[in-house]
C-alpha positions as a printed Julia matrix, in Angstrom:
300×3 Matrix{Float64}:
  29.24  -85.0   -52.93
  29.55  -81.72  -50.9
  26.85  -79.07  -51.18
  26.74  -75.55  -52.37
  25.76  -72.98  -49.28
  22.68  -72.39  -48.8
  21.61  -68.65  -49.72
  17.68  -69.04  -48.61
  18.32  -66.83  -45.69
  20.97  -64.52  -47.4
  19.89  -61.46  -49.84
  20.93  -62.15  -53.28
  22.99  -58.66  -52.94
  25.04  -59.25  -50.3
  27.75  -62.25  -50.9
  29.14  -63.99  -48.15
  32.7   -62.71  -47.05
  34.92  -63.29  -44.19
  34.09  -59.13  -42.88
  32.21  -56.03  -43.94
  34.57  -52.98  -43.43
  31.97  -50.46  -43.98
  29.21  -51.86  -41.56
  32.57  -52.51  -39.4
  33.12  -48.57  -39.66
  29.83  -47.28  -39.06
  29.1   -49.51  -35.98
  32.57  -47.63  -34.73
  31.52  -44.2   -35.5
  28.4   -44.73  -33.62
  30.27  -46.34  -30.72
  32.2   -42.92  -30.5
  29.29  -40.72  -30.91
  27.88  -42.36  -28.09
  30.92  -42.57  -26.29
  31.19  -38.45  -26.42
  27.2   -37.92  -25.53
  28.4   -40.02  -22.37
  31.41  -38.08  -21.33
  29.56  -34.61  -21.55
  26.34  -36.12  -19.29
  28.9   -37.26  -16.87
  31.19  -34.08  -16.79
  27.75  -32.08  -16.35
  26.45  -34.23  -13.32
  29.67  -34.26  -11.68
  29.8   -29.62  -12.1
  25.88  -29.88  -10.77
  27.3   -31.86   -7.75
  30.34  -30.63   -6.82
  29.56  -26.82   -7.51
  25.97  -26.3    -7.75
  25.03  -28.55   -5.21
  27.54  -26.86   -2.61
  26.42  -23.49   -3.4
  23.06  -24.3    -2.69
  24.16  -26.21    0.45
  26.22  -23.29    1.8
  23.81  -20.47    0.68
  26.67  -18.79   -1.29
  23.95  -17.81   -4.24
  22.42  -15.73   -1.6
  25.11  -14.11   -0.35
  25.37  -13.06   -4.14
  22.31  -12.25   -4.61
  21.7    -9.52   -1.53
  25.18   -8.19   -2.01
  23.93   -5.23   -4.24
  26.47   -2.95   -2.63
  23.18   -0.61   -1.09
  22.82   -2.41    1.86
  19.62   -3.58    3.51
  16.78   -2.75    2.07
  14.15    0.52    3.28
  12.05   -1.22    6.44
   9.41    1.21    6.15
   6.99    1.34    9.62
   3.71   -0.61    9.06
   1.59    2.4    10.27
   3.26    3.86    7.33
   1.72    1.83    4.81
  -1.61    2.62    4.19
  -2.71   -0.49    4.95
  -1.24   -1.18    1.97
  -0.48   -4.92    2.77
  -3.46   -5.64    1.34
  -3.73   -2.8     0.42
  -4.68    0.25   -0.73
  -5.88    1.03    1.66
  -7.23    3.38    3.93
  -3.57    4.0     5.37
  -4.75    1.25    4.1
  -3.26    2.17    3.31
  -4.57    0.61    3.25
  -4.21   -2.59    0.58
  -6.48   -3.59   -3.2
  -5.12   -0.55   -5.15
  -1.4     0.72   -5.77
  -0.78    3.91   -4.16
   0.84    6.52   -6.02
   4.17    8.06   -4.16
   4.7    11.24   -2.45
   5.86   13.53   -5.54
   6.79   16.79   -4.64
  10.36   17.14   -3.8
   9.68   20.12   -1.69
   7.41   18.25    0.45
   9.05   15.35    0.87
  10.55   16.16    3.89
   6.95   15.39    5.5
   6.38   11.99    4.31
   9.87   11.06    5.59
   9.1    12.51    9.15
   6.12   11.46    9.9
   4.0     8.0     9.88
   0.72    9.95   10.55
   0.86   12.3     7.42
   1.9     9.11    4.78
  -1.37    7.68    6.57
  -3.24   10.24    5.72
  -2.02   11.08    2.41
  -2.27    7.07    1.51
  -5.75    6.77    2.81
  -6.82   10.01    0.59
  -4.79    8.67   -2.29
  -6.72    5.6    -2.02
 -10.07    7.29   -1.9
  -9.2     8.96   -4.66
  -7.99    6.11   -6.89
 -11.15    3.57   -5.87
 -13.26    6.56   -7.24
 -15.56    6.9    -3.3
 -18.81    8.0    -3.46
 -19.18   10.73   -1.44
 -22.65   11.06    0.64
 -24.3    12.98    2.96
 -24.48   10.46    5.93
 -20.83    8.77    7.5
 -20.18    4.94    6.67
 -18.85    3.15    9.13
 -16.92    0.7     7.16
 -13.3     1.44    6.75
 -13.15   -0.14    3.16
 -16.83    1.13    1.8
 -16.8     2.77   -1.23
 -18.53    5.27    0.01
 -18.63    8.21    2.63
 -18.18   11.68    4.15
 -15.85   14.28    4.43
 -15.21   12.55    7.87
 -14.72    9.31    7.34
 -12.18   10.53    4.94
  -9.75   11.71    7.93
 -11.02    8.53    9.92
 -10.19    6.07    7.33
  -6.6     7.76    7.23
  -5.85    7.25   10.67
  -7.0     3.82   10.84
  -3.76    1.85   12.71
  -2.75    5.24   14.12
  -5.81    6.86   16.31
  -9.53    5.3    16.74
 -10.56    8.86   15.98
 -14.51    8.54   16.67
 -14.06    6.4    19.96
 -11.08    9.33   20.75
 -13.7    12.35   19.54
 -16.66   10.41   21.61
 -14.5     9.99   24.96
 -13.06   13.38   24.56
 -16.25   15.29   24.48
 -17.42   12.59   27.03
 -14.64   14.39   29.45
 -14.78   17.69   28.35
 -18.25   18.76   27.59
 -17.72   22.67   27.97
 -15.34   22.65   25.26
 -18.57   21.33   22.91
 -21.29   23.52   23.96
 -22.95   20.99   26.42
 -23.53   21.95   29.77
 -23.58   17.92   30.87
 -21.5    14.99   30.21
 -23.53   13.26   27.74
 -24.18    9.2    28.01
 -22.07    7.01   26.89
 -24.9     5.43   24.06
 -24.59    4.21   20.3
 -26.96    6.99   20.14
 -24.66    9.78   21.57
 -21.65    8.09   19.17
 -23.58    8.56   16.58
 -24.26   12.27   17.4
 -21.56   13.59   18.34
 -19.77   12.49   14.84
 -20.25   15.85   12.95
 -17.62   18.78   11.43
 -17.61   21.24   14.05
 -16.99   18.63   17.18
 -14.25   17.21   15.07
 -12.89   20.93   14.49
 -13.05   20.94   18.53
 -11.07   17.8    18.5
  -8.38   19.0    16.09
  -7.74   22.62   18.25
  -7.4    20.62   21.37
  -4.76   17.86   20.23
  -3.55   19.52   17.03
  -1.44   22.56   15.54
  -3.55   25.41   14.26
  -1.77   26.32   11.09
  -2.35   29.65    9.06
  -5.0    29.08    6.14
  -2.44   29.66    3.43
   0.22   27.75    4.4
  -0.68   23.94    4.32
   1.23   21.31    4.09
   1.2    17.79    2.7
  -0.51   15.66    5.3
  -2.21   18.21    6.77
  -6.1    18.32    7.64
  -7.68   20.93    6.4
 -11.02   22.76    6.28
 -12.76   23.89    3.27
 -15.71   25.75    2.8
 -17.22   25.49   -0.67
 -17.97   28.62   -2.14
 -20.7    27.38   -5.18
 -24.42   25.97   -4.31
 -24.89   25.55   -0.39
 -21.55   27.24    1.64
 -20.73   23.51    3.11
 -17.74   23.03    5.19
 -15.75   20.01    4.4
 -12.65   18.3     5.95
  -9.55   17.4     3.56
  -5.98   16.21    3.7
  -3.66   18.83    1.86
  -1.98   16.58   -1.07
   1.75   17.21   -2.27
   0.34   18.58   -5.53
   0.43   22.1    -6.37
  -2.01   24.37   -8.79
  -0.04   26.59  -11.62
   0.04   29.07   -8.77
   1.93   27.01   -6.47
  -0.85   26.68   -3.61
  -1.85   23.36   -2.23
  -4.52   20.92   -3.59
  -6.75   18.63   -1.39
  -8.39   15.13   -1.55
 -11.86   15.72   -0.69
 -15.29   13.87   -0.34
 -17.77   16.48   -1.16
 -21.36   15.23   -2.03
 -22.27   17.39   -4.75
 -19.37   15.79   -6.54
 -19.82   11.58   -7.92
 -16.48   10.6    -6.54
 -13.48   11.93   -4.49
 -11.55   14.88   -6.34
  -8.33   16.46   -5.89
  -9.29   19.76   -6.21
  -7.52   23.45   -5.8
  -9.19   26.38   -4.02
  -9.39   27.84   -6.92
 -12.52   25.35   -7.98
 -15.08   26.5    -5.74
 -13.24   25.9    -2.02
 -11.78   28.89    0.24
  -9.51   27.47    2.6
 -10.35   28.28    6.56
  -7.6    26.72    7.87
  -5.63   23.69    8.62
  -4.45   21.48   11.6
  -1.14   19.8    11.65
  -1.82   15.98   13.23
   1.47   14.22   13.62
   2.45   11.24   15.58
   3.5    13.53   18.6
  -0.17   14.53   18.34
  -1.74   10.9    17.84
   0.51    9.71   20.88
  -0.96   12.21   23.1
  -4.32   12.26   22.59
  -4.12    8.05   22.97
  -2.48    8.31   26.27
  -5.12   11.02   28.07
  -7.71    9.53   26.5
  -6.73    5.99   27.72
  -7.0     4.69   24.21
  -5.05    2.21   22.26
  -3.96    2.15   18.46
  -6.96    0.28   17.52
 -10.38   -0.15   18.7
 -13.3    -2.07   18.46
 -15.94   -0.41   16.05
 -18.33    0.24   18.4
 -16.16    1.66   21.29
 -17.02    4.37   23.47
């Protein structure tokens, strides 16, 4: 006698028959989902490869890229930028902070002339945005927050002149034009001493343009003599800033003050004039003075 089926391994709710059309339907749908999720990762690996990948091979993307329709880009000179690879900098630029640009429209014919006056105007810039102490004594160290009136106009022609090895050998050769009757020696001691205002005044008149107390311009060194407390005289660099009555401001390191100011004449300074030190004037004193752009701290 034949047996039933066994239905042990069989839920009671689901009889035995020859084919299930819906489980037959939703293994197909799935089959076709699948089937499209395929056919778009192949379609986008084959684009990737064929135009992608032979962009990026043939540098076509940048082509695109630098075709801005402006051409090349500004090259500006490295003397120019206040050392401002790293920095702020003095000239540095001199590197550390950002330095703010040239503003004036009238005067920016001089900061597109000349490397020397950016360098200046970067370094002072710089001073001004580190907040420097100003003192009494000079600090040797081009990135100190601190120093005089002439480290100020050193600092700012850092990369362009060694000024105090330049003032030292120039006095060195020419010791009439600074009073002495001898050349002095050669000594840290005589460096040291012969690093004051008035020798760097001498300096200035024999490698620089004289210009007429009120007419400064942007870049230019000036001297100041302050007019409140002890009558001082201080070395500057004339900004591109104006006062309300259209006369020049300067970046100066005076010790009575806690940091560098950009000041007008009309707070405490009268003006006694200004020297115009350009690259035609850095390139001439380097050549008779046998010196190159930069020198060792300590040189003579």
């Amino acid at each position: 006698m034949a047996r039933p089926p066994s239905t042990i391994l069989r839920p009671a709710s689901l009889p035995l028959r020859p084919g299930n059309r819906r489980g037959r339907g939703q293994v197909w749908h799935w089959l076709k989902q699948g089937g499209l999720v395929a056919l778009l990762a192949g379609g986008g690996l084959y684009l990737g490869y064929t135009v992608i990948g032979r962009d990026l091979h043939q540098g076509t993307h940048l082509a695109a890229t630098h075709a801005s329709g402006v051409g090349d880009p500004v090259k500006l000179p490295a003397s120019a930028l206040a050392q401002a690879g790293d920095k702020p900098t003095a000239a540095g630029a001199a590197g550390g902070a950002t330095q703010a640009p040239l503003a004036s429209a009238g005067r920016s014919a001089v900061q597109a002339a000349d490397p020397v006056a950016v360098a200046l105007l970067s370094a002072a810039r710089d001073h001004l945005a580190r907040k420097v102490a100003p003192s009494l004594y000079s600090v040797e160290d081009l990135r100190a927050n601190a120093g005089n009136h002439l480290d100020l106009i050193e600092r700012g022609l850092d990369g362009q002149l060694p000024l105090r090895a330049a003032l030292v050998r120039h006095r060195a050769r020419n010791p009439h034009l600074y009073g002495l009757t001898g050349k002095p020696a050669l000594t840290l001691d005589e460096r040291k001493r012969a690093w004051t205002g008035d020798n760097l005044e001498v300096f200035l008149r024999a490698y620089g343009e004289l210009r007429p107390a009120n007419e400064p311009e942007a870049g230019d060194i000036a001297v100041l003599q302050r007019t409140k407390g002890s009558p001082r005289k201080l070395l500057a660099v004339v900004t591109d800033v104006t006062d309300d009555g259209g006369h020049p401001q300067f970046i100066v390191l005076d010790p009575a003050d806690k940091a560098a100011r950009e000041v007008s004449a009309k707070a405490g300074y009268v003006v006694l004039g200004a020297y115009r030190f350009r690259l035609a004037q850095v390139v001439k004193a380097r050549q008779s003075l046998d010196l190159p752009t930069h020198a060792p701290g300590l040189a003579l």
